[in-house]
Every structure is written in structure tokens, then in C-alpha cells.
C-alpha positions as CSV (number, residue, x, y, z in Angstrom):
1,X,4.9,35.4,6.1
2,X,4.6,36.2,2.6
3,X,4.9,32.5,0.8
4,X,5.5,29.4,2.5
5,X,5.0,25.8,1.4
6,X,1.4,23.9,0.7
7,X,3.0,21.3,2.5
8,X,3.4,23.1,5.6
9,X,0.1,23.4,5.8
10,X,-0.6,19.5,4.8
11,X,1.2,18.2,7.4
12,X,-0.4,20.6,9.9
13,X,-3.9,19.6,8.9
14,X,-2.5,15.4,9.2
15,X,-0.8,15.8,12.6
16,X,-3.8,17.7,13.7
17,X,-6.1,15.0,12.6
18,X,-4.3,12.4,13.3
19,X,-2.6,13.3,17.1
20,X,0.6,11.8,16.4
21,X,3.5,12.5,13.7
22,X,3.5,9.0,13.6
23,X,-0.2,8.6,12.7
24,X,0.3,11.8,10.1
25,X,3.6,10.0,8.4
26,X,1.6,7.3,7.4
27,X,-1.4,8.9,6.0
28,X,0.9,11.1,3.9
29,X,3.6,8.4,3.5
30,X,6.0,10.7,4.5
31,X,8.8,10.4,7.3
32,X,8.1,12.1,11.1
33,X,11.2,14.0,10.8
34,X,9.8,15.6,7.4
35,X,6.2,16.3,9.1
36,X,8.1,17.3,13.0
37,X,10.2,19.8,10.6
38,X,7.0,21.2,9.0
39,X,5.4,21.6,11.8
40,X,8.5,23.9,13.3
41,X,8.7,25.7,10.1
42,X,5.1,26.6,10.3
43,X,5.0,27.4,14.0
44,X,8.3,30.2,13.6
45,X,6.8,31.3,10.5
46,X,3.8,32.2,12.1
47,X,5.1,33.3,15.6
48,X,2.4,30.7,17.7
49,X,2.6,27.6,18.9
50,X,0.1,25.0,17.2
51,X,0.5,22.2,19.3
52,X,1.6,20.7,23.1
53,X,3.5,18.1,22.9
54,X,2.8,15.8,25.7
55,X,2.6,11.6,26.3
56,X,-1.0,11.7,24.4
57,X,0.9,13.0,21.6
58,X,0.4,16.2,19.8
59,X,-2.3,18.3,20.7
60,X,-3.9,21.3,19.8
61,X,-3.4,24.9,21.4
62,X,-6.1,27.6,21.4
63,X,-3.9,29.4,18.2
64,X,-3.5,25.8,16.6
65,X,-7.6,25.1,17.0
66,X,-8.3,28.2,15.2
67,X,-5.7,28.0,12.6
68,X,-6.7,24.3,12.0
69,X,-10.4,25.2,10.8
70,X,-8.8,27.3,8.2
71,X,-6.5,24.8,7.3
72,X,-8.7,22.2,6.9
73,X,-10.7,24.6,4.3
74,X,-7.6,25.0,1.9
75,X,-7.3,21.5,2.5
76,X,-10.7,20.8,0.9
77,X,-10.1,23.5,-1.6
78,X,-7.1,22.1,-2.6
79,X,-8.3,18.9,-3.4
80,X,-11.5,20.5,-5.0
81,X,-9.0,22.0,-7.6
82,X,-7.5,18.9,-8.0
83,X,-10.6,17.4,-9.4
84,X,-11.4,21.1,-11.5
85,X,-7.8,20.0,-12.9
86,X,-9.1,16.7,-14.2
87,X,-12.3,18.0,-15.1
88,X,-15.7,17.9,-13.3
89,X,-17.1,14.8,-11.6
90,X,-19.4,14.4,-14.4
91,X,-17.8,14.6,-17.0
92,X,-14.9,11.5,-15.9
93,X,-17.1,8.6,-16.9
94,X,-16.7,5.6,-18.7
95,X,-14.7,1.9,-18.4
96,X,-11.2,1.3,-17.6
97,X,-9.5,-2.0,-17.6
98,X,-6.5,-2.2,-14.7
99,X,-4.3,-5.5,-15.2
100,X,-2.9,-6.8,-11.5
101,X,-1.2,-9.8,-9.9
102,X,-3.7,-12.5,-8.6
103,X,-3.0,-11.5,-4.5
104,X,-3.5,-7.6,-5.9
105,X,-6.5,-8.2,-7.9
106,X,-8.5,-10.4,-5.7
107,X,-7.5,-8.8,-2.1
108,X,-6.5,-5.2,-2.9
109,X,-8.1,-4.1,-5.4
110,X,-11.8,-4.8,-4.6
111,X,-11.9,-2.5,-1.9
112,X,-10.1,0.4,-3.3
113,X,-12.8,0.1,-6.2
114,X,-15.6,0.7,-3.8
115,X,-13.7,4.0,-2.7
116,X,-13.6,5.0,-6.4
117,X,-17.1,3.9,-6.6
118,X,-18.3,6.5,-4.4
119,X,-16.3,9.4,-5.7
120,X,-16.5,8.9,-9.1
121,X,-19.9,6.4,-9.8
122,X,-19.4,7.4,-13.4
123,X,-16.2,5.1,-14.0
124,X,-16.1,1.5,-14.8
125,X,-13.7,-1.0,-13.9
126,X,-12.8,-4.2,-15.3
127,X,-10.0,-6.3,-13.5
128,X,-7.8,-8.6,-15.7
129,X,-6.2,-10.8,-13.1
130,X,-2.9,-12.3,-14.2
131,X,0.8,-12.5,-13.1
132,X,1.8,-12.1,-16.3
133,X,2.9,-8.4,-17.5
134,X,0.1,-7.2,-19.8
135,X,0.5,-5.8,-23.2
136,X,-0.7,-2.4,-23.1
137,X,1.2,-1.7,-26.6
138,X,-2.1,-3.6,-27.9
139,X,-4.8,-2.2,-25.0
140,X,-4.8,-5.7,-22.6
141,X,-5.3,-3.2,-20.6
142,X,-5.5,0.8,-19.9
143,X,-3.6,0.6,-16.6
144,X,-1.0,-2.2,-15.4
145,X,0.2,-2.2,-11.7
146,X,3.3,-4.0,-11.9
147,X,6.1,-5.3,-9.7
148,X,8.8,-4.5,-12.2
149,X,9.2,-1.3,-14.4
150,X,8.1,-1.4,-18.1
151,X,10.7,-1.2,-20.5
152,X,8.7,-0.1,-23.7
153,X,9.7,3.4,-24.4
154,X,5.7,4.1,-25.4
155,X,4.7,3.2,-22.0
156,X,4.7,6.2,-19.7
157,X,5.4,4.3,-15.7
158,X,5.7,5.8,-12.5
159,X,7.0,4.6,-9.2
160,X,4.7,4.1,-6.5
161,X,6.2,2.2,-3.5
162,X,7.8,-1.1,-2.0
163,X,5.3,-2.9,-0.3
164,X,7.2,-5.4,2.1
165,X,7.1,-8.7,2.7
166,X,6.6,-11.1,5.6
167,X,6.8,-14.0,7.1
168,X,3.3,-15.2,8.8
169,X,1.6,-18.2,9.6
170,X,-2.1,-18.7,11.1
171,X,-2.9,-18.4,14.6
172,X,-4.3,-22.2,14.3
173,X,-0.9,-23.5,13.0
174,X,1.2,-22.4,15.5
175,X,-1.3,-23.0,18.1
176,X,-0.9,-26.5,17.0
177,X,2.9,-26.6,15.9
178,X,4.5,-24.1,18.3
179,X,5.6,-20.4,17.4
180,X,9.5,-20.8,15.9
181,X,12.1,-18.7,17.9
182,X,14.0,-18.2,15.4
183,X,14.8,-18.7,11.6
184,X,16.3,-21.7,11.8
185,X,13.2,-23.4,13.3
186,X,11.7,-22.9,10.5
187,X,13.6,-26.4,9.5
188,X,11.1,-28.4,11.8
189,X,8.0,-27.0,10.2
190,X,5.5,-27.2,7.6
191,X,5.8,-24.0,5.0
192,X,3.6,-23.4,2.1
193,X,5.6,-22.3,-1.2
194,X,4.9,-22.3,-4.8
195,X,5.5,-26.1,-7.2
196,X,7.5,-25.0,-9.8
197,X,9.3,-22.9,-9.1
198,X,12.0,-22.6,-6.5
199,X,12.3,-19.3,-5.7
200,X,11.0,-19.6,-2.2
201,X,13.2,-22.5,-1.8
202,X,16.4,-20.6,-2.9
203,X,15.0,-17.7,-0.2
204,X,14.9,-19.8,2.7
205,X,18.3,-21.0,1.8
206,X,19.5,-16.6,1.3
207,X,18.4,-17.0,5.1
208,X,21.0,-19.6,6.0
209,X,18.4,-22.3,6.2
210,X,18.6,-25.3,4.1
211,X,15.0,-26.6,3.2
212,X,14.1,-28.9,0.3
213,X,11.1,-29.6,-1.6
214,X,9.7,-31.9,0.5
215,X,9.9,-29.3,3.6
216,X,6.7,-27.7,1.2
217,X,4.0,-29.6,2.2
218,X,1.6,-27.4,0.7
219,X,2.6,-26.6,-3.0
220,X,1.1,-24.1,-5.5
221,X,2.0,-22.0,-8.6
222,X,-1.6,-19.8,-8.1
223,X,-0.6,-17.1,-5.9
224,X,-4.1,-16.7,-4.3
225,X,-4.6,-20.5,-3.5
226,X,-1.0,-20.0,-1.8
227,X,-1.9,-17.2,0.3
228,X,-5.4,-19.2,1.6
229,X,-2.8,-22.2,2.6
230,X,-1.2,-20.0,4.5
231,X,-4.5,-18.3,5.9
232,X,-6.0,-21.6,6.7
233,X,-3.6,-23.6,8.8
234,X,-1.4,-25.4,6.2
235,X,1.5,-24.0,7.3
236,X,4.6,-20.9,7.6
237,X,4.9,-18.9,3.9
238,X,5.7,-14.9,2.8
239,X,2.9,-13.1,2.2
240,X,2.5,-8.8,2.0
241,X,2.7,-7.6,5.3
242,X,-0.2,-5.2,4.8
243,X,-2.4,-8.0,4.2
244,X,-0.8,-10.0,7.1
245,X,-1.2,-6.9,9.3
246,X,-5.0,-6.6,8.4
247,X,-5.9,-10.6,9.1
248,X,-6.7,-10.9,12.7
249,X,-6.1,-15.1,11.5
250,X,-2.7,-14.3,10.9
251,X,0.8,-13.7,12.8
252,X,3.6,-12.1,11.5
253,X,6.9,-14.2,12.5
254,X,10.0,-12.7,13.9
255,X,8.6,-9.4,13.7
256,X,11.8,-7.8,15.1
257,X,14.7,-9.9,13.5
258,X,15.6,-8.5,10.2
259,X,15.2,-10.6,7.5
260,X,16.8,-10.7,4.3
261,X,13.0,-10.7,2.4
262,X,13.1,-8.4,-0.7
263,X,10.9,-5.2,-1.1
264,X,7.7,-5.3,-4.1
265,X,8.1,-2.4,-6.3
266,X,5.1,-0.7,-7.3
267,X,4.8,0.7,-10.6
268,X,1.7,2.0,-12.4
269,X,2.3,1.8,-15.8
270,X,-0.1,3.2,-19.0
271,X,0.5,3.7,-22.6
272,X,1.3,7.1,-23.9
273,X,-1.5,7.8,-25.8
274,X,-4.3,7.0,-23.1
275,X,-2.4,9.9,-21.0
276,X,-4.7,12.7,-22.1
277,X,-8.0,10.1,-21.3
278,X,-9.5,12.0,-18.1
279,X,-11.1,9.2,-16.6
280,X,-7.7,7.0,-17.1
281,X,-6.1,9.8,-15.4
282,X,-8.3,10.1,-12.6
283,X,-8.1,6.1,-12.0
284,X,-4.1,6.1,-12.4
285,X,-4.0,9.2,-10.0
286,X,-6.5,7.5,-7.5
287,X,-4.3,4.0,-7.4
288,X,-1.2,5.8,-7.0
289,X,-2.1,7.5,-3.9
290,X,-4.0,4.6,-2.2
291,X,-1.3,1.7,-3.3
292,X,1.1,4.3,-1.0
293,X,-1.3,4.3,1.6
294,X,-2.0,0.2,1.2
295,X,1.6,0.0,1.7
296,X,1.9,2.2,4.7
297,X,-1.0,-0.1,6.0
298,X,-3.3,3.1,6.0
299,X,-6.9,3.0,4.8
300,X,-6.4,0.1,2.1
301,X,-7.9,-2.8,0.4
302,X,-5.6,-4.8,3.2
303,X,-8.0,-3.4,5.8
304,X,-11.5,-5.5,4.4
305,X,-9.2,-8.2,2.7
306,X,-11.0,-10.6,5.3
């Protein structure tokens, strides 16, 4: 084989680590029938077989244990060269100022900055907590993760992923109220939804249920206050399902009825002249690759929200 794909070798290392496509499609945030069509490609283009398939998933063969040591080694390389790209460890220091939502800032965010602690110890981060979109034309901030693109033409933005919303409520609630069958139960319970606005309101009713305000027993325009309401017994509201999925106080509600709930768009978003700032690259580069994996519900701030 004279030239094949990095890839190939990526999603060999992941499976290999992981056991499962499954487990290897979300640390790479990629589909199995990408990674189970890499790992074909890889086994005819080298003439073995890697792996056994079997019910404990995918395991190793004497070829694919050798082969996954060297692997592993351009793997490290790889990322090594990543960082040369950026420059040297030492040399990314400084502060950077990232503008999020309240929910991202006070339960995502946190932990991913301990990660980036670690690897680069260098960097310092200051968190501007708002739901409103920063101004990075005047510096509010170096980097804004938003849930809708930028439309100044200075700002460079970049897709990073839908994160997907749920409905949950706390083990205690339902405990108390019962566990609704479906949707339309949700008429006979307390829900927890913002004051002002009537967005969630006007949801419910997309779902073909018809609630009013005073179905809202718990009311709040402060995201964070509304997600400990729902965390704390006050009632049935949306939330992020990686966060939901990470609270062991939580339930997610009607986990296999599709629901009509809308996606969050990710997008980081920096101005153009900070693009050449290594240490604003290295923290833009970071968030984009654990955001996918917070989504996926892989190794993010989800996991030590509570």
C-alpha cells in the first residue's frame, strides 16, 4: 500500500481502544458505517485481519495487536505535530476571554477548562457569562460560542455541532407525581419554563399539547436558575440532553418517542484579526473538538456537571 488515508489509521486506533464502532463513533463523532468502512479499507489494504468480530464487540487479532502499537505511535505523533503547528507548549501563554450562554458557562465550560488547564497551564481564561451575543467587533470577548451564526463579515465562525435537547424531570418529581406515558400527560403536570417569554409555551403547543401560563409553576428568564428547578424537583422542562444524560438526579422523558424539540447549533465564532494569536488558536481549536465530543456525550463538561 503506497498511500492510504490518516483516517484509516484514526479509526483503527479508536475502534481498537474503544472495542466497539459504537464506542469509536462517538469519541471521533463520526458515524459506524464511516469507521466499519475504514476498518475494511484498512484490513484489504493491508492483506490481514485486525479484528474478530464477536458479541463482546470488536477485538483484537494477533496482526491487529501488533499493528495497533504502531498505530498508536503515529497517533501520538500526529497530535505532537499538531501542537509543533501551533507552536511549542511554552510559547502559547497568556489570557483569553470566551463569551457563553449561562447553562454553557456555568456547567460546561468549567470542566473543559481544567482539561485545558493541564495541557496548556500557560493560558488564562476568563468567562463572560451572558445570553446575549457578544460584541467581538469591540473585543467583549476573543472567542464567542454561540447558538446562532455571526453575521458580521469580520468575524471568522465555524460550525461545531447540534447539541439536542430533552425532555427530563427529577427522579424525586416523578417519584412523587408519576412518570407521564405519553406527551399529552404532560397536561396534568407541573413543568418549569421561562416568565417572559413564551417560547416554551408555543413548543409544547408545536407538540399538540395545549398548556398555559399557569401550567408553569416554576417560572424563570435565568437559564441556570431554570435548569436547578428542573434538577431539584419543581417539575418537567427541556434541558441539553448531555447534561441530562450526565445527572444521575435526572430522567430523560419519552426517550423513544420522537419529539418535535429543535437541535442547538454550535458555532465558535472569533474576530479576524485575533486569527493569527496562537494561544486564541489553540483555545478555539481545543473547544471545537471537545463541544463535539460534549455533544456526543463523550468526555465533557456534562460528565462533572454534578
Amino acid at each position: 500500500m503506497k498511500e492510504f488515508d490518516w483516517n484509516l489509521i484514526k479509526s483503527f486506533v479508536a475502534v481498537a481502544e474503544t472495542g466497539s464502532l459504537s464506542g469509536a463513533a462517538r469519541r471521533l463523532a463520526a458515524s459506524q458505517p464511516t469507521l466499519g468502512r475504514h476498518i475494511g479499507e484498512l484490513e484489504q489494504a493491508l492483506g490481514v485481519t485486525l479484528f474478530r468480530r464477536g458479541r463482546r464487540g470488536y477485538e483484537l487479532t494477533e496482526a491487529g495487536s501488533t499493528l495497533y502499537e504502531r498505530g498508536r505511535a503515529v497517533s501520538e505523533q500526529a497530535n505532537a505535530f499538531s501542537l509543533l503547528a501551533l507552536g511549542s507548549v511554552e510559547a502559547i501563554e497568556g489570557t483569553v476571554r470566551i463569551a457563553a450562554s449561562e447553562v454553557v458557562a456555568a456547567f460546561v465550560l468549567p470542566d473543559m477548562m481544567a482539561r485545558l488547564g493541564e495541557e496548556e497551564p500557560g493560558i488564562e481564561v476568563e468567562i463572560v457569562a451572558s445570553n446575549q451575543v457578544e460584541n467581538l467587533l469591540r473585543r467583549d470577548a476573543d472567542i464567542a460560542i454561540r447558538m446562532v451564526r455571526p453575521a458580521q463579515n469580520e468575524l471568522v465562525a465555524r460550525k461545531v455541532t447540534d447539541i439536542p435537547l430533552c425532555l427530563c424531570a427529577a427522579s424525586s418529581y416523578l417519584d412523587r407525581r408519576g412518570r407521564p406515558k405519553t406527551p399529552a400527560d404532560l397536561a396534568d403536570h407541573a413543568l418549569v419554563g421561562f416568565d417572559r417569554s413564551d417560547e416554551i409555551i408555543r413548543g409544547f403547543t408545536s407538540f399538540g399539547i395545549p398548556v398555559g401560563r399557569s401550567h408553569f409553576r416554576f417560572r424563570t428568564d435565568n437559564q441556570i436558575v431554570l435548569w436547578e428547578a428542573v434538577r431539584t424537583g419543581n417539575g418537567i422542562g427541556i434541558g441539553q440532553e448531555p447534561l441530562a444524560d450526565a445527572d444521575p438526579e435526572l430522567e430523560k422523558l419519552f426517550p423513544q418517542v420522537p419529539l418535535p424539540l429543535p437541535n442547538l447549533p454550535v458555532w465558535l465564532a472569533m474576530h479576524r484579526d485575533v486569527r493569527t494569536s496562537m494561544r486564541i488558536r489553540r483555545v478555539a481549536d481545543f473547544l471545537h473538538e471537545e463541544l463535539k465530543r460534549y455533544s456526543a456525550g463523550i468526555g465533557s463538561g456534562a460528565n462533572s456537571a454534578r
